[in-house]
N, C-alpha and C positions, 0 to 999 in steps of 0.2 A: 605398582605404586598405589591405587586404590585401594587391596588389600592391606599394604603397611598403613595407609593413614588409619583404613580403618579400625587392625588392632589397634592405635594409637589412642583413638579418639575412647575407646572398650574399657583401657586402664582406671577405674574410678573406683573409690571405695566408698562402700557403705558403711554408716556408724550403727547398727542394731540397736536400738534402747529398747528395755519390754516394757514396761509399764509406763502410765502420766506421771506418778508419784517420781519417779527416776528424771523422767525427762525435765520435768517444772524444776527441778533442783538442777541438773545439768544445762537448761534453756530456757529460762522463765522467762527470757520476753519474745519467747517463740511458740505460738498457738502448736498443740501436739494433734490434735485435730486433721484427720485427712493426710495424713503426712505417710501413709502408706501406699494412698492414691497421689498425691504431690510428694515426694521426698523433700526437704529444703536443704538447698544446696548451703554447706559451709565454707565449702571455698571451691577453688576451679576442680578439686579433682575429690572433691571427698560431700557425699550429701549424709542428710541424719532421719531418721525414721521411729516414730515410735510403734513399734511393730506389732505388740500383743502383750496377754500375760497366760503366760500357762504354754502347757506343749500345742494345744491345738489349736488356740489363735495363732500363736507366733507362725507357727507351719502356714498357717491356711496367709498370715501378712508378709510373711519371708518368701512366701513359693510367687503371691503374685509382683511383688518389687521384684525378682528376676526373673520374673515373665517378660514385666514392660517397660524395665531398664536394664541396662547395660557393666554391669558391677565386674570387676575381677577379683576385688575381693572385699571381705566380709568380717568386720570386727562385731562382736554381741558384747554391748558393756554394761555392767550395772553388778548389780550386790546380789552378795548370797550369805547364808548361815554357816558358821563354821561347826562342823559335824564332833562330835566326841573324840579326842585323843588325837587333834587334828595339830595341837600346837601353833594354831590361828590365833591372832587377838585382834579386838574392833580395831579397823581401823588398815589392818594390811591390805595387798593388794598381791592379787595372783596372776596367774594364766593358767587357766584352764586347759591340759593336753591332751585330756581323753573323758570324753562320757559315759556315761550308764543311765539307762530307764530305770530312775529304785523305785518305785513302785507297784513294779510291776506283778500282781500277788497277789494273797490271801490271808485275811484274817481268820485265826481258828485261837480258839481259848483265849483271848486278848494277847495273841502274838501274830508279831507278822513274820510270812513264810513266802521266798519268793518262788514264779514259778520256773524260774528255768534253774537249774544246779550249779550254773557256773554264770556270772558278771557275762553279757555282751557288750563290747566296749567299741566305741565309735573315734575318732579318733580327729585333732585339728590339723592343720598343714604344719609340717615339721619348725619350729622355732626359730631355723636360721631363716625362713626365708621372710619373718615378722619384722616390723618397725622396730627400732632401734629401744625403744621403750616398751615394749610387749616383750622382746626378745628377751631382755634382763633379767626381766622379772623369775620369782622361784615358780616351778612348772609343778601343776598338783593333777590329782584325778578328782572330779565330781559327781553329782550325779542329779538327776534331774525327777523332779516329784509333780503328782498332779497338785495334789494334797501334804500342806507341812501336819506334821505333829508334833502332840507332847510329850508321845511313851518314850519312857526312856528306853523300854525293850527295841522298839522298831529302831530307835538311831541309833543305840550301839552295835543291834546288828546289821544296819545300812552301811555302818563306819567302817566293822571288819568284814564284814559279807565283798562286797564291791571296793573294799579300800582307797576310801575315797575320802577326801578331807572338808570340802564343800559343797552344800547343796542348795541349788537354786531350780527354777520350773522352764528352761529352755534351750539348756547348750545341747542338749543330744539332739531335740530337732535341726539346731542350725547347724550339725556336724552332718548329719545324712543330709538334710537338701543341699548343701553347699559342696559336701564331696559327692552326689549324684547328679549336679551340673558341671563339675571341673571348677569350683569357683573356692578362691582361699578362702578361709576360715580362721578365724581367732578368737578366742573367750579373754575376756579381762572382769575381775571379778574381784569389789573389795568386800571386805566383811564388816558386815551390818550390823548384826547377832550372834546368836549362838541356837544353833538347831534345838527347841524346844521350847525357845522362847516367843509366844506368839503375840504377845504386847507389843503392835509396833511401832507405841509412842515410846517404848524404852530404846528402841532401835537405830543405833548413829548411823542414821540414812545421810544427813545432809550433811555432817561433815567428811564423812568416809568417801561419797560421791565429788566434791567439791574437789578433795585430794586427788582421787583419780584422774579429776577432767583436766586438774594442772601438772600432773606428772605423766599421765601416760596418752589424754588424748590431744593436748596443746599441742606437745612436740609431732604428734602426726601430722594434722594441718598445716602444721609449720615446715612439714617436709623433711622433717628430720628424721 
């Protein structure tokens, strides 16, 4: 009996958010502040987190939130750049099934060159077993950068190199720590930009997020 409550009480999701910019637009009258040390709870079974920006804050705010809380699983939501030839426009909304490190590499003659020959790709918890609004959604590959750029060389060959249609700076970490605890994983990812564009007062951050929070993270809360 103690064991069953206990899985019971384990069942809780995490909302990942990376950045403040994300979170003030998805939660503005909730301080983002400390919220990797506090999570705030959005309802009995789901809390929200602003977690990091980039691959190694997020890692270093996602490894200690499941150290010393109790998650089964793990949605990371916020915006990314639609990559070249990706057939994304502002304003969609994805899920992200698999990631890639595109970065990972060397600059030589004003091109980039990666170093390993072939994409290692990391992978999210299979679709069917997502919330009914994640589930839906069209399933892409992305890929994860320390650093965005402008060259057009580096993103067209990010785009066929790794075959990947969106890029943002955090699913591959939350795909390894969360499949090297056992803990579900999900990316939801709407489009911002367009990879090369680094002005990011042109960037429909706040309407593109807004959409997401009412089609894909309301109905989760909601238990749907």
């Amino acid at each position: 009996m103690a064991c069953a409550k206990q899985a019971k009480k384990s069942k809780k999701t995490l909302i990942a958010i990376p950045s403040w910019m994300e979170w003030k637009v998805l939660f503005p009258h909730i301080p983002y502040k400390a919220t990797v040390q506090n999570p705030h709870p959005l309802s009995a079974n789901a809390d929200a987190s602003c977690v990091g920006i980039g691959l190694v804050d997020f890692a270093s705010g996602l490894s200690r939130l499941i150290y010393t809380q109790k998650y089964n699983r793990i949605i990371l939501a916020g915006v990314a750049g639609a990559l070249p030839e990706s057939g994304l426009s502002s304003g969609d909304i994805v899920r992200v099934d698999e990631e890639c490190a595109g970065d990972i590499g060397y600059w030589n003659e004003d091109a980039f060159r990666p170093y390993f020959k072939r994409p290692h790709i990391d992978k999210a918890t299979p679709s069917k077993l997502a919330p009914e609004s994640i589930a839906k959604l069209p399933g892409v590959r992305g890929i994860s950068v320390n650093t965005m750029t402008a060259s057009k060389q580096a993103l067209e060959f990010r785009a066929r190199f790794f075959k990947a249609k969106v890029e943002a700076m955090e699913g591959a970490t939350a795909f390894v720590i969360a499949n090297a605890f056992g803990i579900q994983i999900f990316e939801v990812r709407t489009i911002s930009n367009f990879t090369g564009d680094l002005d990011e007062s042109k960037w429909n951050l706040k309407q593109s997020l807004k959409t997401l929070q009412r089609q894909i993270l309301n109905p989760i809360l909601e238990g749907k």
